[in-house]
C-alpha positions in Angstrom: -3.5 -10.0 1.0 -6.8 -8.5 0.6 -8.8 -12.0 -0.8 -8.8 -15.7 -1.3 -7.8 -14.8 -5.1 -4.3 -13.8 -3.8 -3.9 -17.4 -2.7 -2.0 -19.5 -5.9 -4.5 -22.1 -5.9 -8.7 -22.5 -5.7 -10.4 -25.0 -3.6 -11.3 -26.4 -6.9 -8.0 -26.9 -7.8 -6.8 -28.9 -3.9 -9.7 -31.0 -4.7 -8.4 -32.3 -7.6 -4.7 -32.6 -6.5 -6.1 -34.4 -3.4 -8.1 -37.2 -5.9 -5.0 -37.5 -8.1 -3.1 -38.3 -5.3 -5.9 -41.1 -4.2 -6.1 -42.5 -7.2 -2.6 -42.8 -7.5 -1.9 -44.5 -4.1 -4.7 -47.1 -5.6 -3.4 -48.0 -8.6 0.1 -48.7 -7.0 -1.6 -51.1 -4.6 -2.4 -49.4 -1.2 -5.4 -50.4 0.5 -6.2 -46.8 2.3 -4.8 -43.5 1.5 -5.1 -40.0 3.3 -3.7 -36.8 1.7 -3.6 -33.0 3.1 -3.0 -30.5 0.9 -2.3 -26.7 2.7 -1.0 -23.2 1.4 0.0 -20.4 3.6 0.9 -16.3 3.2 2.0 -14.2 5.7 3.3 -10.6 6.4 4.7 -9.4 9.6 6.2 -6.2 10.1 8.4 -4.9 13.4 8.8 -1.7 14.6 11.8 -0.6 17.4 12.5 2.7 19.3 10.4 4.5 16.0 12.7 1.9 13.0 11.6 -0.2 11.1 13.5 -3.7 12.7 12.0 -6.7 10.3 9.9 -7.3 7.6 9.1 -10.8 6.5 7.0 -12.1 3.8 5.8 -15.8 3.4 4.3 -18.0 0.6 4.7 -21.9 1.4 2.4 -24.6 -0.1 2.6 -28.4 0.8 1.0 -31.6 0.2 1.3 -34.9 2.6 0.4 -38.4 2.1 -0.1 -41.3 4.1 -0.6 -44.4 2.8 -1.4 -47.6 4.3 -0.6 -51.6 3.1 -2.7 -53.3 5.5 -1.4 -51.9 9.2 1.7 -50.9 7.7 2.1 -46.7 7.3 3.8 -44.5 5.4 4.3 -40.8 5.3 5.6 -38.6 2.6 5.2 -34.8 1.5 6.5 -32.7 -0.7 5.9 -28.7 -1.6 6.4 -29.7 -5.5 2.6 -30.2 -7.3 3.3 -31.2 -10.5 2.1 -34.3 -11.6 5.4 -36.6 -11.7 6.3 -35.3 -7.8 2.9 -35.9 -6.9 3.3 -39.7 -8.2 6.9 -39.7 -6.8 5.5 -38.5 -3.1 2.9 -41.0 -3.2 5.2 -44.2 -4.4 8.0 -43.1 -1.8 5.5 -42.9 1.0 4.3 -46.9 -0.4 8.3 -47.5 -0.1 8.1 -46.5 3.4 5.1 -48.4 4.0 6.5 -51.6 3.2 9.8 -51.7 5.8 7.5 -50.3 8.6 6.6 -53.1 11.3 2.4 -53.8 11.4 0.4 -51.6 13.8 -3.2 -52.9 14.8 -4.2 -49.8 15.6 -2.8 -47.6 12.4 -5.7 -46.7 9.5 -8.1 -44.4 8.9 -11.3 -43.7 11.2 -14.4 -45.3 11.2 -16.6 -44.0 8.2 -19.4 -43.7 9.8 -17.3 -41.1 11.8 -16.1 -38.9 9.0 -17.4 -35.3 8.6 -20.5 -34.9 5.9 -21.6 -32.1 4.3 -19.6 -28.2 4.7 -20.1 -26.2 8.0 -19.2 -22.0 7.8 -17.6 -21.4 11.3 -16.7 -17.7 10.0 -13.3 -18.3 10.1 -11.8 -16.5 7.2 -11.4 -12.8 7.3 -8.1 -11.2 5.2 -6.9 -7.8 6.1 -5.5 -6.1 3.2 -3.0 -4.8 4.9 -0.1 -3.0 2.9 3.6 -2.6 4.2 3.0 1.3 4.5 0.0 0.6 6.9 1.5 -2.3 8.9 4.4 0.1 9.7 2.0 2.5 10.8 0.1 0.5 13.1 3.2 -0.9 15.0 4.6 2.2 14.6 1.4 4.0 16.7 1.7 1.0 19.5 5.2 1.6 20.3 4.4 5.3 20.1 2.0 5.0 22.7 4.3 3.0 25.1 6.7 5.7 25.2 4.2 8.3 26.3 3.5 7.1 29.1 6.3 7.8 30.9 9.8 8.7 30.2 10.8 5.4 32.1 9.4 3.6 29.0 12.8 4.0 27.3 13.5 1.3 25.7 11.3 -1.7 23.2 12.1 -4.5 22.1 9.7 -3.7 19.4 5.9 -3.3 18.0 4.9 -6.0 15.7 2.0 -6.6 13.1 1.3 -9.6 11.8 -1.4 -11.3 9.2 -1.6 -14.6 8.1 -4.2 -16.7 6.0 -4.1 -20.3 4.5 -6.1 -22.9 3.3 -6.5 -26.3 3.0 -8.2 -29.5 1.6 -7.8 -32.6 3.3 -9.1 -36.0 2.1 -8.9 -40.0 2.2 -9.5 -43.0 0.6 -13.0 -43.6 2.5 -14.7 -40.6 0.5 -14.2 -38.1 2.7 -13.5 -34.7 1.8 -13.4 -31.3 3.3 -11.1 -28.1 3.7 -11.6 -24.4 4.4 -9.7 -20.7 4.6 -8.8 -19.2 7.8 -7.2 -16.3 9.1 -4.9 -15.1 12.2 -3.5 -11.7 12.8 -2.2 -9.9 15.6 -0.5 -6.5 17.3 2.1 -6.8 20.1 4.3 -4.7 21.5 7.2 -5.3 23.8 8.1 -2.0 26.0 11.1 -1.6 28.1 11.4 0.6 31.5 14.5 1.7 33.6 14.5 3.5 36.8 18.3 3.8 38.2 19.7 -0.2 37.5 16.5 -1.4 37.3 15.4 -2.6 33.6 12.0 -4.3 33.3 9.9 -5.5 30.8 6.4 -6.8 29.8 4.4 -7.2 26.7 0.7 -7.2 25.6 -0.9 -8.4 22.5 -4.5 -8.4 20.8 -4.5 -11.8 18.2 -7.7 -12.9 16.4 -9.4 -14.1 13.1 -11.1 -10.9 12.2 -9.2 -7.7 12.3 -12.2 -5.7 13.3 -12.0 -7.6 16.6 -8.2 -6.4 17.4 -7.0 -4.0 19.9 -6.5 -0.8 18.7 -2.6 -0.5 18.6 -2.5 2.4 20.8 -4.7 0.9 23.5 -2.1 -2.3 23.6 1.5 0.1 23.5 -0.5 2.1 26.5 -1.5 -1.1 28.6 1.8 -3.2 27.9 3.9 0.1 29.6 2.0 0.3 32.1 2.3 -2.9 33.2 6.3 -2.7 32.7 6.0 0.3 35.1 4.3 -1.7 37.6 7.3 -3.8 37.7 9.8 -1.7 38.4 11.2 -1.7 42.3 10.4 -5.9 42.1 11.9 -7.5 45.3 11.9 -11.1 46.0 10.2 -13.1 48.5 11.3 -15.3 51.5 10.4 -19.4 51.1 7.2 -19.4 51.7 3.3 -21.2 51.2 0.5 -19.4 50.1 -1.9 -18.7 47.7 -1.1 -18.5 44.2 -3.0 -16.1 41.6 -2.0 -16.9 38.1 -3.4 -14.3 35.8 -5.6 -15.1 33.0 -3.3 -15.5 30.2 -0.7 -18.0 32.0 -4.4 -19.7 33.7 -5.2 -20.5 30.4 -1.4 -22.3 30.3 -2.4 -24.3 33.2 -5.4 -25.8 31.4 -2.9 -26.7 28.5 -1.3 -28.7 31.3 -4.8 -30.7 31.9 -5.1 -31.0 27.9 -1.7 -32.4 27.8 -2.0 -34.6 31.1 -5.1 -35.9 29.1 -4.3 -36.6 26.3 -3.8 -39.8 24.1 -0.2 -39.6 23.2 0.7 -39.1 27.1 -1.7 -41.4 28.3 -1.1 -45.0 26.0 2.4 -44.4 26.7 1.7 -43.7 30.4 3.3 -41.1 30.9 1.4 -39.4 32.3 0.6 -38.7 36.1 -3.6 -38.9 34.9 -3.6 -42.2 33.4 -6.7 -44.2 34.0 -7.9 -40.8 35.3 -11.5 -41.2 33.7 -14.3 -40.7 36.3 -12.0 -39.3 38.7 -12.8 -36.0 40.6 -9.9 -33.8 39.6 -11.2 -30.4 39.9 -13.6 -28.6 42.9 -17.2 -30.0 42.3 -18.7 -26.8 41.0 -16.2 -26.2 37.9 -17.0 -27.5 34.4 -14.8 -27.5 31.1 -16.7 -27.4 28.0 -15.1 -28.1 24.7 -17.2 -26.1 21.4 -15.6 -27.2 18.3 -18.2 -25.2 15.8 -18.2 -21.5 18.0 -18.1 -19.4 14.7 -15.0 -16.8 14.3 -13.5 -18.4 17.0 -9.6 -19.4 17.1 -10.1 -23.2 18.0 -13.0 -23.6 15.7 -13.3 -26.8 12.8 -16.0 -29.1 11.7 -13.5 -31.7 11.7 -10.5 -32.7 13.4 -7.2 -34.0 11.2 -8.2 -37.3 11.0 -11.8 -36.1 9.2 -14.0 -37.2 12.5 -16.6 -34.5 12.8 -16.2 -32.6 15.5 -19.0 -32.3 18.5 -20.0 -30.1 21.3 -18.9 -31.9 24.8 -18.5 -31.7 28.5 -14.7 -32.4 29.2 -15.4 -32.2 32.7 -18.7 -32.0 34.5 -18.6 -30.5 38.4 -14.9 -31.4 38.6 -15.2 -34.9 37.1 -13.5 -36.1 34.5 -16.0 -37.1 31.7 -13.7 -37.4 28.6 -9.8 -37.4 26.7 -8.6 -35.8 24.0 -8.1 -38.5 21.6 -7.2 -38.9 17.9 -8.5 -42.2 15.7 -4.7 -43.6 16.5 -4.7 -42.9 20.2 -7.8 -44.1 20.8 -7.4 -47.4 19.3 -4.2 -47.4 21.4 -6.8 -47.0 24.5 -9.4 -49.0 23.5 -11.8 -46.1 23.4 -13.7 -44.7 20.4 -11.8 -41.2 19.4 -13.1 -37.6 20.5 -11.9 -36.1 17.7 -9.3 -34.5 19.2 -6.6 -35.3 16.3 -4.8 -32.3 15.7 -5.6 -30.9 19.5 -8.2 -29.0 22.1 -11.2 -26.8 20.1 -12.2 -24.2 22.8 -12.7 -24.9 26.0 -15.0 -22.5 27.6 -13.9 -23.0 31.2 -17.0 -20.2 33.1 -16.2 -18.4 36.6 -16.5 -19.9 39.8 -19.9 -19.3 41.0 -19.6 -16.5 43.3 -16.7 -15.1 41.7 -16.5 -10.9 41.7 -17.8 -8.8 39.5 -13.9 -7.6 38.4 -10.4 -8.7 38.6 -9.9 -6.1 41.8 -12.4 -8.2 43.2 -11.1 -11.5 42.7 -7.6 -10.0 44.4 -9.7 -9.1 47.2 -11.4 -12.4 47.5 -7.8 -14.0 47.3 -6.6 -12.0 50.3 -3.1 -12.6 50.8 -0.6 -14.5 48.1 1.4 -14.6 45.2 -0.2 -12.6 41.7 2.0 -14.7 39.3 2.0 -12.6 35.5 5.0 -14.5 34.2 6.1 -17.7 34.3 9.8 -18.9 32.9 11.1 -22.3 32.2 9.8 -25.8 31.2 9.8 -27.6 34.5 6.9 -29.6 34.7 7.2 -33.4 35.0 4.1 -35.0 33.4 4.6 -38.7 34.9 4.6 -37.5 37.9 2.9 -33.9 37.9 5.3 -32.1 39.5 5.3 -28.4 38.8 8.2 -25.7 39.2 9.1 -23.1 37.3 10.3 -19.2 37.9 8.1 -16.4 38.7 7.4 -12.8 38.8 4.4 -11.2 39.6 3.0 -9.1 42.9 2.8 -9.6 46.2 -0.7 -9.1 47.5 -1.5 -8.2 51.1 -5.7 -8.1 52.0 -6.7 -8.0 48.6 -4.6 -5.0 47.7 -1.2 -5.1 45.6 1.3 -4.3 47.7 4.7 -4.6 45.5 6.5 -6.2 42.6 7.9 -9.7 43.0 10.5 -11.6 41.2 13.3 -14.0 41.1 11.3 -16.1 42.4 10.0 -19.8 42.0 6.2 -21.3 42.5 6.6 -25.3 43.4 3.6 -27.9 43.5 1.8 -30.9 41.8 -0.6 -30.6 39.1 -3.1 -33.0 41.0 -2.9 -31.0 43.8 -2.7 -27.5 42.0 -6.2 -28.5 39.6 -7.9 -29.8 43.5 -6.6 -26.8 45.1 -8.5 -24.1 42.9 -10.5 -22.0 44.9 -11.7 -19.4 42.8 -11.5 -18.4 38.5 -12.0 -14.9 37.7 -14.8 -13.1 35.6 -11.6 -11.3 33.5 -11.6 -14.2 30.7 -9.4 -13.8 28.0 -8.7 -16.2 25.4 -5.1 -18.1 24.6 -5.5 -20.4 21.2 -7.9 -22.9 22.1 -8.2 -22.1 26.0 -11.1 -19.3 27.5 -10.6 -18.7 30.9 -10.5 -15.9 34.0 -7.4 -16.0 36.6 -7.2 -18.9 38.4 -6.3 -19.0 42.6 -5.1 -22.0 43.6 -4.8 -22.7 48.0 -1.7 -23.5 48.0 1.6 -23.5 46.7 5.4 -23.6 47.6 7.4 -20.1 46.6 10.9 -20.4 46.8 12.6 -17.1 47.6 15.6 -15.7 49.4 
């Protein structure tokens, strides 16, 4: 996969599926029509204990359709382009359409809300990547793993993976627009024993551009390491007390805002923030900005999936709440214009608390005494209500120094309480999907134990 030529089909040629389709869902009588036509090829390779485990390859293509008669909807889709499935999706998605029950709020946006014009965000970059090399690569990660220690002695595997797709989307209103992008990453899973005690932890490297990944070696060295430091973890008494949660699951919690937030939760109320605009749910000095056009960046589009350009915004301004995360649907649901937020986030930039230290030993230091949380297991938050609980492991820190492994452990709170409570983000920003952020301390939380 080394260029957009190895994809089956041009832009060119998704334009012109996408018009056939509208044209189609006109003549047979629909009065609005929105189409989506994608194609997708990936390779991921796995390496385990120096073997080579898996290797999948992936070609799919697609094409959906929604049509509307009036307020009434229908979906269809098919992975069949020829001309007669193309006419048979469309007419089958009208057949839907007319035993649906009217929805005021169902159509397409507001035209004078659609994207105009193309925008180059940067956002396609193929890696020709051959089987021999993929093997390689994975091959060197999991090497390094194992020489760190001879602890490291087992893996659940180094894996390489490259994807690109593309995409033209379009509706009845004369809108549109599609683009190629790109995602690859390295992981590696390593696996330590000391006596009966088996521990693992991962680390992976995942972006748009190759150029910017880890080098494999560097991730198979760090992900031992921190399975090493794992190793001897005891669990904790019930307790209260600080809570660090590392970057990568910090950037989780600010999922749990988007999703709190969000249309779908919030016209069905069910969620614990509904009717939250306005409301102070954060310390006053943090801010969450949202920067849909950041170029190379994983989060990045000109317009959301309903075709409403996408803008720069402040989600929340000195711990206010200044804005959802809606689609054209949801919105209409509200009674609010949309944010173009149909298909999800687009990187929020969430910055360091303002005197946050220089590095992540600092921030331990500036925590003093709690709970480091690096993994967090299970599903159990409750949205209506925003209670949080879900199993641990981590390190227990005593005066800003790591003192030893924890786990078998669970943190407890509310989300309310947990997003009021933060008392500190870290300088150590990584970036999960659409989500840039340091670790987060929080004052307080509940850690069941022993």
């Amino acid at each position: 996969m080394s260029a957009i030529s190895d994809f089956s089909f041009t832009p060119d040629q998704f334009r012109q599926l996408a018009s056939d389709v509208l044209r189609h869902a006109e003549r047979c009588g629909a009065t609005a029509c929105e189409t989506d036509v994608s194609e997708g090829i990936g390779q991921s390779v796995t390496v385990r204990k120096g073997e080579v485990e898996t290797i999948e390859f992936n070609r799919d293509k697609g094409i959906g359709v929604s049509v509307y008669l009036g307020q009434r909807r229908g979906h269809a889709s098919t992975s069949d382009f020829s001309p007669a499935s193309l006419r048979a999706t469309v007419e089958a998605a009208l057949s839907i359409a007319r035993f649906t029950a009217e929805d005021d709020c169902a159509g397409l946006p507001d035209p004078a809300l659609l994207a105009r014009g193309t925008m180059d965000l940067d956002l396609y970059h193929p890696w020709p990547l051959s089987v021999e090399d993929a093997i390689d690569i994975a091959s060197r990660s999991e090497a390094a793993a194992f020489a760190v220690d001879p602890r490291i002695s087992n893996s659940e595997g180094a894996t390489v993976s490259t994807h690109a797709a593309h995409f033209m989307s379009a509706n009845s209103l004369g809108f549109m627009g599609g683009f190629p992008t790109t995602r690859h990453y390295i992981s590696c899973v390593p696996i330590a024993t000391q006596g009966k005690d088996m521990q693992r932890d991962d680390w992976y490297s995942g972006w748009r551009d190759p150029a910017q990944l880890s080098a494999p070696e560097i991730i198979g060295d760090y992900a031992a390491r921190r399975t090493l430091s794992r190793l001897g973890a005891r669990k904790l008494k019930t307790r209260q007390c600080k809570i660090m949660l590392e970057a990568p699951l910090a950037t989780m919690l600010i999922g749990s805002f988007v999703h709190a937030v969000s249309g779908g939760s919030l016209y069905r109320k069910s969620s614990f923030l509904v009717d939250s605009l306005g409301q102070c749910l954060f310390p006053e000095w943090m801010n969450i900005e949202e920067r849909p056009h950041l170029r190379n960046a994983l989060a990045s589009t000109p317009f959301d999936d309903d075709g409403v350009a996408t803008h720069d915004r402040t989600v929340v301004d000195r711990g206010v709440l200044q804005g959802y995360f809606l689609s054209t649907y949801t919105a209409r649901k509200l009674g609010m214009p949309t944010t173009g937020n149909a298909g999800g986030s687009h990187n929020l930039l969430i910055a360091p608390s303002p005197d946050a230290p220089a590095d992540f030993a600092g921030l331990l230091k500036q925590m003093g005494t709690g709970l480091l949380v690096t993994e967090l297991l299970g599903h159990g938050i409750n949205y209506v209500t925003g209670d949080y609980s879900r199993g641990a492991a981590g390190y227990w820190v005593e005066n800003g120094e790591i003192a030893y492994p924890v786990h078998e452990v669970t943190v407890a709170g509310n989300l309310r309480d947990m997003f009021a409570g933060i008392e500190a983000i870290g300088r150590d920003t990584v970036t999960r999907g659409s989500r840039t952020v340091g670790s987060i301390v929080i004052d307080r939380m509940t850690v069941a134990g022993s």
